[in-house]
C-alpha positions as CSV (number, residue, x, y, z in Angstrom):
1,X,29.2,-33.7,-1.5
2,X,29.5,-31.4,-5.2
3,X,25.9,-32.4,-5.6
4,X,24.6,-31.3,-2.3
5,X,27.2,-27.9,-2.9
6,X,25.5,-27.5,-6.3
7,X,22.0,-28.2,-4.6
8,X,22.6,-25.0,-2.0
9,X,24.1,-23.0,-4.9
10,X,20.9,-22.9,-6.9
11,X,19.2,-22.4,-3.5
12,X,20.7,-19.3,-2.9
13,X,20.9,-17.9,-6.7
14,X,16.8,-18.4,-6.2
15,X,16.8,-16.8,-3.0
16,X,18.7,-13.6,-4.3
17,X,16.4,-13.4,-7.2
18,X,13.4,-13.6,-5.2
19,X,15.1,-10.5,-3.1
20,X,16.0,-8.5,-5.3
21,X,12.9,-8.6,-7.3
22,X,11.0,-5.3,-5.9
23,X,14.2,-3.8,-6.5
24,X,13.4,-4.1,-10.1
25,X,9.7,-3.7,-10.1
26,X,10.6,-0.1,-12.7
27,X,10.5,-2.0,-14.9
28,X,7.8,-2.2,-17.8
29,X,6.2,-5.1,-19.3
30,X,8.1,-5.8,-22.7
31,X,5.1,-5.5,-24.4
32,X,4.6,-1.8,-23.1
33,X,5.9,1.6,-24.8
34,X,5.6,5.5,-24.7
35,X,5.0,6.8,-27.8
36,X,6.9,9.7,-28.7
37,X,5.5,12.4,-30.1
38,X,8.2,14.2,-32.1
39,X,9.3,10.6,-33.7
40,X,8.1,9.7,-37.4
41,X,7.4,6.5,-36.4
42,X,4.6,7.2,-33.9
43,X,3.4,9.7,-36.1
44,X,0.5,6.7,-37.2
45,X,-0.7,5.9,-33.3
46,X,-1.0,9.8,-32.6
47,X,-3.0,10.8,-35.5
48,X,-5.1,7.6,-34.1
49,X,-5.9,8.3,-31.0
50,X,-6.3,12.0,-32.1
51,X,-9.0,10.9,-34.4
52,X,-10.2,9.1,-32.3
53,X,-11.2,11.6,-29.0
54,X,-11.9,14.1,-31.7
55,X,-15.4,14.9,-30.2
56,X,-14.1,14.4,-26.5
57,X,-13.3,17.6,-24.3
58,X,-9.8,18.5,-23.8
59,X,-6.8,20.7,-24.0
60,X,-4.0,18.4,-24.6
61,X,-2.6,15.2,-24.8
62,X,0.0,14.5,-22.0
63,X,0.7,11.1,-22.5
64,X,0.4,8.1,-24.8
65,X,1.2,4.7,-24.0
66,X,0.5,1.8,-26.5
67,X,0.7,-2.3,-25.3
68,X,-0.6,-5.0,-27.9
69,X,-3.9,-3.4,-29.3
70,X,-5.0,-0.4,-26.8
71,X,-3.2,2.9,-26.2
72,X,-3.6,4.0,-22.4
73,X,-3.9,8.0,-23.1
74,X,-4.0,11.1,-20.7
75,X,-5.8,14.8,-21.5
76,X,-5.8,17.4,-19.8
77,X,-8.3,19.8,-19.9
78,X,-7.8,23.9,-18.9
79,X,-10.9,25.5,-18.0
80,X,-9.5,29.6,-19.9
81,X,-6.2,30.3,-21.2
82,X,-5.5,32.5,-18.8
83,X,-6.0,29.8,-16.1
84,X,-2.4,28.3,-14.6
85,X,-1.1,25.1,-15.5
86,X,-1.7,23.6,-12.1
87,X,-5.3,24.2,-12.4
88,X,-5.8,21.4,-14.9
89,X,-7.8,18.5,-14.7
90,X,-6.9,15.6,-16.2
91,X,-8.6,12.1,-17.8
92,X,-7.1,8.8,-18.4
93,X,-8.4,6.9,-21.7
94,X,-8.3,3.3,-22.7
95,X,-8.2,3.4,-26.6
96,X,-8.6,0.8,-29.3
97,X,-6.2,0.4,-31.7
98,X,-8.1,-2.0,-33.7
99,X,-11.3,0.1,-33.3
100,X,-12.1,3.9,-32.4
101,X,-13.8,2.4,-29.2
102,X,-12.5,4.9,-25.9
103,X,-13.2,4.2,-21.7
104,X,-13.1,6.7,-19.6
105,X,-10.7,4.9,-17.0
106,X,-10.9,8.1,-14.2
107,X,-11.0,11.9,-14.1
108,X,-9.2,14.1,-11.3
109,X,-6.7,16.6,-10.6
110,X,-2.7,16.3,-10.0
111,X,-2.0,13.3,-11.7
112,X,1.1,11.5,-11.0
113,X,2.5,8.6,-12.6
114,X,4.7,6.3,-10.2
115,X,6.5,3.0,-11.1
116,X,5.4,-0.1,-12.6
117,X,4.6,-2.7,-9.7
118,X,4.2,-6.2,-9.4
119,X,1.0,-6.9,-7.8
120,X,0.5,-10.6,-9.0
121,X,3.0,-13.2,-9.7
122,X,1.8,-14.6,-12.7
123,X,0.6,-11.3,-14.2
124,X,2.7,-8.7,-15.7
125,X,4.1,-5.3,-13.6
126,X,1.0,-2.5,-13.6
127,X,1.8,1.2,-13.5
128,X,1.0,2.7,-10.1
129,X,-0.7,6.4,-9.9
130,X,-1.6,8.7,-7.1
131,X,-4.2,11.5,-8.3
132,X,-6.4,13.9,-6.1
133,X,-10.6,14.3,-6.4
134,X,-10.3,18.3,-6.4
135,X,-8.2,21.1,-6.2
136,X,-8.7,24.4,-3.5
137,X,-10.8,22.3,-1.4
138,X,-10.5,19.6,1.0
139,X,-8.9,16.5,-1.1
140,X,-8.6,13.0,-1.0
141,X,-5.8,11.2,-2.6
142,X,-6.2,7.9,-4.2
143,X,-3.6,5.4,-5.1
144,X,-4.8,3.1,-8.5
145,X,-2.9,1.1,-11.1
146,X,-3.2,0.9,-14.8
147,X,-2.7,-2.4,-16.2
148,X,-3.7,-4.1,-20.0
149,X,-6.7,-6.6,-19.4
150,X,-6.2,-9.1,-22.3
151,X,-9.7,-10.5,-21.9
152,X,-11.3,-7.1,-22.7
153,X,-8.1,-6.1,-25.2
154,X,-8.5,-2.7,-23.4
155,X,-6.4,-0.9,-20.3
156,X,-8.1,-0.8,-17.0
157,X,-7.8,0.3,-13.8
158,X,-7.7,-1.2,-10.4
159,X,-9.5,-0.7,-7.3
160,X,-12.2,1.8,-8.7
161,X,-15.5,2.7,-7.4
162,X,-16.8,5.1,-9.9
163,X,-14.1,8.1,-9.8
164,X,-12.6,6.8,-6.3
165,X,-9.6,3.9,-5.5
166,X,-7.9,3.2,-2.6
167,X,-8.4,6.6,-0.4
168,X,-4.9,7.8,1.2
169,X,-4.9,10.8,2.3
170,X,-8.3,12.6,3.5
171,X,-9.0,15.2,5.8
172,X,-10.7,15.0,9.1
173,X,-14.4,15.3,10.2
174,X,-15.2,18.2,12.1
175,X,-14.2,17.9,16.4
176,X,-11.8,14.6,15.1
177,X,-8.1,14.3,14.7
178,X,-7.1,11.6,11.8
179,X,-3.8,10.4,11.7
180,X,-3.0,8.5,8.6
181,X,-0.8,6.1,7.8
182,X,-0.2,3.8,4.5
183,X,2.8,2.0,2.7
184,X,3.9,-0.2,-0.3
185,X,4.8,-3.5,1.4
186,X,7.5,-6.5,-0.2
187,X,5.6,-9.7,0.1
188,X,8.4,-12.8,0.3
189,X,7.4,-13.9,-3.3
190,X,8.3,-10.4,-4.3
191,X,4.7,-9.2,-4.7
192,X,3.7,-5.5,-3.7
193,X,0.9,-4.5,-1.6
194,X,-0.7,-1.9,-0.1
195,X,-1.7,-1.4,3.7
196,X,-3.5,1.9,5.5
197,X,-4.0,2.4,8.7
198,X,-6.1,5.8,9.8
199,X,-6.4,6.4,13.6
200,X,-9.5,8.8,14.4
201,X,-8.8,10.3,18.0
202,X,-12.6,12.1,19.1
203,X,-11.0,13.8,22.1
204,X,-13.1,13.4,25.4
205,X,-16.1,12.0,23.0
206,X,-15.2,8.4,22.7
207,X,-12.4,6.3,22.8
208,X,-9.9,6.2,19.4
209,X,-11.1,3.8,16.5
210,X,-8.7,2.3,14.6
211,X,-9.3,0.6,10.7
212,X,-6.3,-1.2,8.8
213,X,-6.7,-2.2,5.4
214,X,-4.6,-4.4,2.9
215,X,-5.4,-4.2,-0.3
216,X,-3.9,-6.8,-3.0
217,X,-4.8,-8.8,-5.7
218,X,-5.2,-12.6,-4.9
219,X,-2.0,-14.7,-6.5
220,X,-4.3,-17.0,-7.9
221,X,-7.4,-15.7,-9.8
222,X,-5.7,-12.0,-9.8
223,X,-8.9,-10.5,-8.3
224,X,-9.0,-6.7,-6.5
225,X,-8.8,-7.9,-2.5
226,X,-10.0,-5.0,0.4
227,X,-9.5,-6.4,3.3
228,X,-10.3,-4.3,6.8
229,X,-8.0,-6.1,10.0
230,X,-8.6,-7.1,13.5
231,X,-7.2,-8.6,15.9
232,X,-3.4,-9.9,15.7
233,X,-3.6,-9.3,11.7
234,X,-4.3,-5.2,12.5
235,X,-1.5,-5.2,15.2
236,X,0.9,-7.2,12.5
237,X,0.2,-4.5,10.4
238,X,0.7,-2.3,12.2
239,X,4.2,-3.3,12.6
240,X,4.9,-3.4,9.1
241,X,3.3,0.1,8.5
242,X,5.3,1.7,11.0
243,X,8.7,-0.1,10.3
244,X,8.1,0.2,6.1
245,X,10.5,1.6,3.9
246,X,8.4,2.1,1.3
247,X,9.2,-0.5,-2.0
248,X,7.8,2.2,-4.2
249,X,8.7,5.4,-4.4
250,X,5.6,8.2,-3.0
251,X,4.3,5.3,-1.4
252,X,5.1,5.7,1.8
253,X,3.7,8.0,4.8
254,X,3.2,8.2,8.8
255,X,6.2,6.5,9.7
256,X,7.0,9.3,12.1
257,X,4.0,10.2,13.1
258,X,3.2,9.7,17.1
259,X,1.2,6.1,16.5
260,X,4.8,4.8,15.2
261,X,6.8,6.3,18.0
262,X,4.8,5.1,21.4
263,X,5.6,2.2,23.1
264,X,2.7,-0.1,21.5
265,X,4.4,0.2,18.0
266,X,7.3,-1.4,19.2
267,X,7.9,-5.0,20.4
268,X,8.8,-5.0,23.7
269,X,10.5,-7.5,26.2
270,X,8.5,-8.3,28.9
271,X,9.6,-10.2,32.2
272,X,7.5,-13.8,32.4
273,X,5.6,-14.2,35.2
274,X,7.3,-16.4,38.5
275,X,5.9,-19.7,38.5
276,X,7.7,-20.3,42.1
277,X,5.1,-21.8,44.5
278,X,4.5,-19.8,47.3
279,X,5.7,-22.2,49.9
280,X,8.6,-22.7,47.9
281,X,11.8,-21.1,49.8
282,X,14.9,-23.1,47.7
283,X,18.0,-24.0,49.6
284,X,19.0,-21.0,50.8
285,X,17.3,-20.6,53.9
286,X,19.1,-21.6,57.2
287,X,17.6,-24.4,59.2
288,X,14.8,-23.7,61.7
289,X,13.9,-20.6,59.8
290,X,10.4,-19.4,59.8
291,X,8.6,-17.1,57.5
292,X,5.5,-15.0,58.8
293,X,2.4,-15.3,56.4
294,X,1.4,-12.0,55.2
295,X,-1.7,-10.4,55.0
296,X,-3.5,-10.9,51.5
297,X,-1.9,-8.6,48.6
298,X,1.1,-7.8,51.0
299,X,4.8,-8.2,51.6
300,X,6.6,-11.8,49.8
301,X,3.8,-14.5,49.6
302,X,1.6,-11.9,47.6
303,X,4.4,-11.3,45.0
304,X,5.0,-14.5,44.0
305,X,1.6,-15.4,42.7
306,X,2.0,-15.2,39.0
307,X,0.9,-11.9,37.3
308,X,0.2,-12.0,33.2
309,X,0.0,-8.8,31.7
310,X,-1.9,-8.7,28.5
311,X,-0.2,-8.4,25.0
312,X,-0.4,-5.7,22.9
């Protein structure tokens, strides 16, 4: 008996690890800092990279963070002095350490830095970011992450298709109503992922299209994964999208939106069809009791044919 109590003990100890670890996923990789700027000791790494996008174009540096050999950098760049400080644009660097080799990783506007997530088991946590194509104009919002690729000594980012990732928020073609919806969703092993749904409603033109997309990275080789759903993996998904809480923060949207609210984004209870044959009257009937036939699709003997509604 202690060794099958010690046997369950470890069971659950694993359990509430595996839980609790999106709860943690803040957390950077140990290898991973933020240089400060005003500190003597970073003084070395800044005159570096400063050196080192000397002949680039930008304003200022905004950030600087340094894992094993590269320094993942961000500039902004304002177009007069005069201009306001949310009229920036930014660029995120990968910059060698070892060399004065740079990337360009991606250029937008409205950069924001989220937290670090775990999108592979065996890989360390990557630093999610949201950032939009353009500013005063009609926008799209993409969701990327940075991470350190160790077989290029260099930072990288994922998803990317020239200056575009995973596309979030966009706005609508012309006569078309787009609802979107997307969320950071906890795999069981304590992996994140991210799912989009966007519902295009063209009026009296056509019926509503809908396209659902997961996007991960596969637990074994650690590739990208797009993946557009059909069929009972889209309405799954659906689910999840419309019942997520969101395990990252900014990462999250739609969840009150109508497509979440109606009936077909809920499971629902449905009576099972009667399986009672039709000539079938149980005990309850009094001797010598006869029962008319009805006419075909009326009165008793048409209800009790079986009727199977289809799922949603």
């Amino acid at each position: 008996m202690r060794g099958i109590s010690r046997r369950l003990l470890i069971f659950f100890v694993a359990l509430i690890l595996l839980i609790g670890t999106p709860l943690f996923a803040q957390q950077a990789p140990d290898a991973f800092r933020w240089i400060d700027f005003h500190s003597d000791k970073d003084q070395d790494v800044m005159v570096w990279v400063t050196r080192t996008l000397a002949a680039d174009k930008w304003t200022s540096i905004r950030e600087i963070g340094v894992q094993y050999d590269a320094a993942l950098v961000v500039t902004t760049e304002r177009g007069n002095p005069q201009a306001p400080v949310n009229m920036d644009t930014f660029t995120v660097w990968s910059v060698s350490l070892s060399s004065h080799l740079r990337i360009v990783l991606l250029k937008g506007v409205n950069l924001r830095l989220l937290d670090w997530m775990l999108l592979a088991g065996n890989r360390p946590r990557e630093l999610g970011a949201l950032y939009d194509d353009c500013r005063e104009c009609a926008a799209t919002t993409y969701f990327t992450a940075f991470y350190y690729d160790d077989t290029q000594h260099a930072w990288a980012a994922r998803w990317m298709r020239g200056s575009q990732a995973i596309p979030l928020v966009s706005t609508s073609p012309p006569d078309v109503t787009l609802t979107q919806i997307y969320a950071a969703l906890a795999e069981p092993d304590g992996r994140v992922m991210l799912a989009t749904w966007n519902h295009f409603d063209y009026g009296k033109l056509k019926p509503p299209e809908d396209f659902i997309y997961q996007y991960d990275l596969d637990p074994w080789s650690g590739l990208e994964r797009t993946q557009l759903l059909s069929a009972a993996q889209a309405d799954a998904m659906k689910q999840r999208l419309c019942h997520a809480q969101g395990s990252v923060a900014s990462l999250a949207r739609g969840q009150d939106s109508f497509l979440c609210q109606q009936p077909a984004a809920h499971p629902k209870f449905e009576r099972k069809p009667v399986t009672t044959p039709a000539n079938n009257h149980g005990q309850s009937d009094p001797p010598g009791v006869r029962h008319p036939i009805a006419p075909s699709g009326q009165g008793p003997a048409a209800s009790n044919n079986p009727v199977t509604s289809t799922p949603r």
